[in-house]
C-alpha positions in Angstrom: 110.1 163.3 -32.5 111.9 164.0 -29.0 110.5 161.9 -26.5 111.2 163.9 -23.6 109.7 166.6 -22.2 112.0 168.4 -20.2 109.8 172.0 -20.0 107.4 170.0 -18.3 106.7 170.7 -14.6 107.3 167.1 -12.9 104.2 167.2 -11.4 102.3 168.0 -14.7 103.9 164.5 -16.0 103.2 162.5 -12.8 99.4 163.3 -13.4 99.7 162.3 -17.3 101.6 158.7 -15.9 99.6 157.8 -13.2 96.2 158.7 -15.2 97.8 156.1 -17.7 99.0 153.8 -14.9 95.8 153.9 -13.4 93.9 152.4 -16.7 96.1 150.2 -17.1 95.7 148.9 -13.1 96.5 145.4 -12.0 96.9 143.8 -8.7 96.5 145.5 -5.5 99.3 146.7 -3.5 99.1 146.6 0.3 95.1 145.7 0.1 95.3 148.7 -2.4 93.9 149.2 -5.6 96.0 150.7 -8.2 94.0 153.5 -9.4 94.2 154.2 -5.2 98.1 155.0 -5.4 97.1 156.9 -8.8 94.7 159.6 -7.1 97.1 159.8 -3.4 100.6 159.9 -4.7 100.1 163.3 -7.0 97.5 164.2 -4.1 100.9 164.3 -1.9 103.1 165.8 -3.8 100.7 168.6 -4.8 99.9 169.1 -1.2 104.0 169.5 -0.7 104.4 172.1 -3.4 101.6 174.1 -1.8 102.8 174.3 2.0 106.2 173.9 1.6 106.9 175.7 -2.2 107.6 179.6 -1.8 108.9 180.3 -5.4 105.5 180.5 -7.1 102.0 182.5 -6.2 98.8 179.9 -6.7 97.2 181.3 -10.2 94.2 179.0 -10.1 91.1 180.5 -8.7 90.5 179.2 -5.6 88.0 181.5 -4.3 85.7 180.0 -7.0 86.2 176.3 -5.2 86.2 177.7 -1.5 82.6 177.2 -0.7 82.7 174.0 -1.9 85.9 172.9 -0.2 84.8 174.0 3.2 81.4 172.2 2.8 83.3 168.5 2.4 85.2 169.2 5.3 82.5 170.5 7.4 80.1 167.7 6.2 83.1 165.1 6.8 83.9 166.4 10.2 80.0 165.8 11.4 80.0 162.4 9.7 79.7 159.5 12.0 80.6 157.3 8.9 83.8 156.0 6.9 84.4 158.7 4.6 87.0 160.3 4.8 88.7 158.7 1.8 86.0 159.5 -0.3 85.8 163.5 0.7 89.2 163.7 0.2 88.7 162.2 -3.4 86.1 164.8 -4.1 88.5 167.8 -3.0 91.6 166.0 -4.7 92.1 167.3 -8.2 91.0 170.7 -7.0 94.2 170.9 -5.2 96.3 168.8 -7.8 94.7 172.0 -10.1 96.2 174.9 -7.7 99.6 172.9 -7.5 99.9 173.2 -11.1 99.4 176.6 -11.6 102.5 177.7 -8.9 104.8 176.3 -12.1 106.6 179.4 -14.7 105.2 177.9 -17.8 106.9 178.9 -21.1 106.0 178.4 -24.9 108.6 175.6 -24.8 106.1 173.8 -22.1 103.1 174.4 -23.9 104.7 172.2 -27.0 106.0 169.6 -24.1 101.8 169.4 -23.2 100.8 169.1 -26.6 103.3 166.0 -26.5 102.4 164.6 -23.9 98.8 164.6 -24.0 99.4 163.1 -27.5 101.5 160.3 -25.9 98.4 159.9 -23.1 96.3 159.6 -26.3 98.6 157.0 -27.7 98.9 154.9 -24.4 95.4 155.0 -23.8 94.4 153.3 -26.9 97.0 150.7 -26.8 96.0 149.5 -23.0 92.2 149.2 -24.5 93.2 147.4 -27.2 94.9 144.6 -25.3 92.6 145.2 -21.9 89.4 144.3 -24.1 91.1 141.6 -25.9 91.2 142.7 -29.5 94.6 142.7 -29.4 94.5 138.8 -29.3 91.4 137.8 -31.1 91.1 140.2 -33.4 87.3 140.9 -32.2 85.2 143.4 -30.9 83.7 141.9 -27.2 80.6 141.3 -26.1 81.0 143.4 -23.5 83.7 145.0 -20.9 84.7 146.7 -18.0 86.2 149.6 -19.7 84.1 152.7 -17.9 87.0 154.5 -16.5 89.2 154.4 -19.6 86.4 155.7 -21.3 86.1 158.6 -19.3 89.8 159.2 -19.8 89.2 158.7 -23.2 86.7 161.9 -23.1 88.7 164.1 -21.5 91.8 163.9 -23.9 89.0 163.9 -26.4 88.5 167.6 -25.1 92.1 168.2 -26.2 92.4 166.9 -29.7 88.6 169.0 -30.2 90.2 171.8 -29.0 93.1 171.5 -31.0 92.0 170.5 -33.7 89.6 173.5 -33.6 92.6 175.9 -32.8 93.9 174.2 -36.6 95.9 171.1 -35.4 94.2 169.1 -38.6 96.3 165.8 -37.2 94.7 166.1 -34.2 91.3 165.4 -35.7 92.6 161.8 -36.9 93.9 161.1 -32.7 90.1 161.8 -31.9 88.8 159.8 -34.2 91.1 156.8 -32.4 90.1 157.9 -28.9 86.1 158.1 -30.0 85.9 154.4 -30.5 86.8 153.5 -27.1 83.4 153.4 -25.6 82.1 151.7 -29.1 84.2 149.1 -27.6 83.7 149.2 -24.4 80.1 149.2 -25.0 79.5 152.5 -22.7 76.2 154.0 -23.5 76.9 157.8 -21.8 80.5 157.5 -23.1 79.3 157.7 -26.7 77.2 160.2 -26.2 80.1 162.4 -24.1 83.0 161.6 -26.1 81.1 162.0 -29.6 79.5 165.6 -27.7 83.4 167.0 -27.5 84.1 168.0 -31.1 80.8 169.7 -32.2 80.6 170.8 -28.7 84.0 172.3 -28.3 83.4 176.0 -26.8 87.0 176.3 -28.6 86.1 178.2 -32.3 84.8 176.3 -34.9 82.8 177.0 -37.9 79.1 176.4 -37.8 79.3 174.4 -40.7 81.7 171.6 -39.3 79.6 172.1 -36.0 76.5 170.7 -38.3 78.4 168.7 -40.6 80.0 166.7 -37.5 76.7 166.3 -35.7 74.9 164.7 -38.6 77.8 162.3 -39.1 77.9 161.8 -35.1 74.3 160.9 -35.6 74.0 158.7 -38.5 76.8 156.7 -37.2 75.2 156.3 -33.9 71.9 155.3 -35.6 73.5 152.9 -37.4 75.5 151.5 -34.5 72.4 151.5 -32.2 70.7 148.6 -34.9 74.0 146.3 -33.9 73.5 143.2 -32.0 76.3 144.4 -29.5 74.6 147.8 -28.7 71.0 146.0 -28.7 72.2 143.9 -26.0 73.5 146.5 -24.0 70.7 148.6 -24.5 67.7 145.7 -23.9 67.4 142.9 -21.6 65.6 141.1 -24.8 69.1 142.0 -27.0 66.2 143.4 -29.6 64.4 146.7 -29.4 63.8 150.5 -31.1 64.0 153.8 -30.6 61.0 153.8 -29.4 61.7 151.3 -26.9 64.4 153.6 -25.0 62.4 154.7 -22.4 63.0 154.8 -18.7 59.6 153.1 -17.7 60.5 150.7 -20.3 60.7 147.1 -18.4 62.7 146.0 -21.1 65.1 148.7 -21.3 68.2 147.4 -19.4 69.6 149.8 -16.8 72.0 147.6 -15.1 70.0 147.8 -12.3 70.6 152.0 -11.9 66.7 151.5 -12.0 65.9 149.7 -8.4 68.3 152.0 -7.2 67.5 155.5 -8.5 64.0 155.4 -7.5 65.0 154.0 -3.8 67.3 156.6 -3.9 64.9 159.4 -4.9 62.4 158.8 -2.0 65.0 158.7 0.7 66.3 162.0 -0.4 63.1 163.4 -0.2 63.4 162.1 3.6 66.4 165.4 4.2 66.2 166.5 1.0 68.1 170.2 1.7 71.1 169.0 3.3 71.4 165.5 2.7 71.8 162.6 4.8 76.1 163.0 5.3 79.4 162.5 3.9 79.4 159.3 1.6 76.0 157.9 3.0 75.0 157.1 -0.2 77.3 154.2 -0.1 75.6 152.1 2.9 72.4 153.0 1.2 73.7 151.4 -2.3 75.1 148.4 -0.5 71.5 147.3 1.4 69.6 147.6 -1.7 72.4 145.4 -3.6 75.5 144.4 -1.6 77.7 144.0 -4.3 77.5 147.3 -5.6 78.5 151.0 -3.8 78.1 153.3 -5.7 74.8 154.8 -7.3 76.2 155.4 -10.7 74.5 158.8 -10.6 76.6 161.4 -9.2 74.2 164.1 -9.7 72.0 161.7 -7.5 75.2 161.0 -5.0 75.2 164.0 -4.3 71.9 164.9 -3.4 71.8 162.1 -1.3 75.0 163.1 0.7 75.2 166.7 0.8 71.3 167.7 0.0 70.3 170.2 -2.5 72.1 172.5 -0.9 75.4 171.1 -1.6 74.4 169.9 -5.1 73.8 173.8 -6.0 76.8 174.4 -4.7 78.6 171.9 -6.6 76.6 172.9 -9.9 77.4 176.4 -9.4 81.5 176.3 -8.8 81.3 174.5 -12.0 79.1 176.8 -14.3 81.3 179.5 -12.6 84.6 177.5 -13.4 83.6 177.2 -16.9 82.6 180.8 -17.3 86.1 181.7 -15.3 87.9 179.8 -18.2 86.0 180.6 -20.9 86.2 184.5 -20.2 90.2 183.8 -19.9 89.9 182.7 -23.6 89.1 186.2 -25.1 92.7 187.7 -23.6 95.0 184.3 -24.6 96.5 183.3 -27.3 98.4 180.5 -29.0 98.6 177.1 -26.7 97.1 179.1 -23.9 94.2 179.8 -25.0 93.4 175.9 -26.4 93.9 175.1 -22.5 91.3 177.0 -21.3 89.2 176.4 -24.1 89.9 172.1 -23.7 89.6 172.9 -19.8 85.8 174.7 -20.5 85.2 172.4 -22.9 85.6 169.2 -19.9 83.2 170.4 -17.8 80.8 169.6 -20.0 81.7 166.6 -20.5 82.3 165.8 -17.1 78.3 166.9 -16.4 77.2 164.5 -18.8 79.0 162.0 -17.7 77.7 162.4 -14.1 74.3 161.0 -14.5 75.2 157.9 -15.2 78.8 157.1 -13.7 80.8 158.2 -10.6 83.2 160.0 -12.3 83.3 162.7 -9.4 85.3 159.9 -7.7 87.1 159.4 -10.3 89.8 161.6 -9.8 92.7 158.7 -11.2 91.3 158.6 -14.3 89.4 161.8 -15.2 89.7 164.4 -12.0 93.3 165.3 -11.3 94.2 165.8 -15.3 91.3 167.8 -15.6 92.5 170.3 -13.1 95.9 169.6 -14.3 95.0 171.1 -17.6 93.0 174.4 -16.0 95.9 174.8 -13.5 98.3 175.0 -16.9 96.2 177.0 -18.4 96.3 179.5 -15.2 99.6 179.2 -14.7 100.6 180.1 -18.8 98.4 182.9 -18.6 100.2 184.7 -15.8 104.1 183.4 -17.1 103.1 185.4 -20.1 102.0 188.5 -18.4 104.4 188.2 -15.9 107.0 188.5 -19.2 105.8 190.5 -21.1 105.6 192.9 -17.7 109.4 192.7 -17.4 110.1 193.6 -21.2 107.8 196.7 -20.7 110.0 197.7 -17.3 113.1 197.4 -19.8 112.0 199.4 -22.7 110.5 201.9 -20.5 113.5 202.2 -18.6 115.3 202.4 -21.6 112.8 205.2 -22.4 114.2 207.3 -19.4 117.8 207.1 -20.2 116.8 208.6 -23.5 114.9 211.3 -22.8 117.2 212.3 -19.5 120.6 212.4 -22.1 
């Protein structure tokens, strides 16, 4: 197999290595985390292509984004607080997404994505497997800190559905591999969002397999819920039952999401329309438990910061996104087409994901490939008309030499 992938735009691959890079992580640089440079760097360079890049038109439809841009950095300009970083984090893939879509992408690119998302695939599982120390002991842990390479996990997961779906059979067995990274990791939502992306591919798949992969989904998970590993994640007593998952549950261990949520929930109703400002959620998280700053709720987050107002908002440019893509589906073909489906199919993921992670800051490790992979789509979509536009203009020409002899 060629391991390059020359029909690649450059920036396409940066995403794909520093999404890796960024799971990988290590020591900080210049009081920096790692998965920092990972989000900034293709941030950057995006951001260069789009001021100062004339070739190519932006495909990606911003106007659907627009509202929702503008409200960060209205809400970031009135903000009395330290949050710039994280507005810009919340805006970043979007423009990483329109970046993208400026490139000519060919068949011969497509086939280079198909690669390299492969590779991702392959990378991914190789940096869990020595990050949670299987790789030495030979043993599943107790427990890790594996929650962002989980959601990276999910979102190639989203591929190898949609390709598989599109008849990639292969494909089905890289799944497989990438679905037992939050059994390791021990990530409750994980499971339920990576497992979600092949019966809920919104790429075409017969009913049967829908039904036939749920009930295996589901008996698996059943069985994996009875383990002294998941009982201890799931109960503070490490023993417990269906039953027993309940949210008023004392026993039910929420990691403390709990004592949060709820202190959370009555300050909102303090400004519940329009929030209480840019990334104020993050001095409220740190008074209730200083070690933590983050809510692990973003659906929560963002009611908090930007009010219900904003949250609509939010909700809204998604459904829309999805729909956008989806509709996109039914006049694509080939490769094309599995992109939009794969890039619908995230969003889903991505929702579920939000009510019990901060995945919307994310962008390193779920974010920026996301929009990477619409912005492909986009831009594929409009090569291909574009060519097919010029072959018309020659035959037609052709046409009226003919008929003028």
């Amino acid at each position: 197999m060629k391991l390059r992938l020359d029909n690649l735009p450059s920036l396409v691959k940066l995403v794909a290595v520093t999404t890796i890079i960024a799971c990988i992580g290590g020591e900080a640089i210049l009081g920096y985390q790692i998965s920092g440079f990972a989000w900034l760097i293709p941030l950057l360079i995006s951001l260069f292509f789009l001021l100062f890049d004339r070739k190519g038109k932006i495909k990606f439809p911003v106007i659907i984004w627009m509202p929702w841009i503008l409200l960060v950095i209205i809400y970031q300009l009135v903000s009395n607080m330290q949050s710039f970083q994280r507005s810009i984090m919340l805006i970043c893939p979007l423009f990483i997404g329109m970046a993208v879509s400026k490139f000519t992408i060919t068949e011969k690119s497509l086939k280079d994505f198909t690669k390299l998302y492969q590779y991702m695939a392959l990378c991914l599982f190789i940096v869990v497997i020595f990050k949670s120390g299987i790789a030495l002991t030979g043993m599943l842990p107790k427990h890790t800190g594996l929650a962002a390479e989980v959601m990276t996990g999910a979102l190639i997961c989203t591929l190898l559905a949609g390709g598989y779906a599109h008849g990639r059979k292969n494909e089905l067995g890289w799944w497989l591999a990438l679905a037992t990274i939050p059994i390791i990791s021990v990530t409750r939502m994980g499971m339920i969002a990576t497992s979600a992306s092949l019966p809920m591919t919104l790429a075409p798949m017969n009913i049967v397999k829908r039904v036939l992969f749920v009930g295996i989904i589901l008996f698996i998970g059943f069985n994996l819920f009875f383990t002294e590993r998941i009982q201890h994640k799931m109960f503070y007593s490490g023993r417990g039952t269906l039953q027993d998952v309940r949210w008023d549950n004392p026993d039910f261990a929420t990691s403390g999401r709990k004592v949060i949520w709820d202190q959370m929930q009555r300050e909102i109703e303090r400004k519940p329309w329009f929030g209480h400002g840019a990334n104020a959620s993050e001095s409220f998280v740190r008074k209730i438990i200083p070690s933590l700053t983050h809510p692990h709720n973003d659906w929560l987050r963002l009611r908090f910061d930007y009010g219900y107002f904003g949250t609509t908002l939010f909700g809204l440019s998604l459904l829309i996104q999805l729909i956008h893509a989806f509709r996109f589906t039914r006049k694509s073909t080939g490769d094309t087409k599995l992109l939009f489906h794969a890039g619908a199919s995230s969003v889903v993921v991505f929702v579920l994901i939000m009510f019990t992670d901060n995945i919307i800051l994310y962008a390193a490790f779920f974010g920026n490939m996301q929009f990477t992979i619409f912005g492909m789509a986009y831009a594929s979509y409009f090569s291909q008309q574009k060519k097919e536009l010029e072959v018309n203009k020659i035959v037609f020409g052709r046409r009226r030499i003919k008929i003028r002899w």
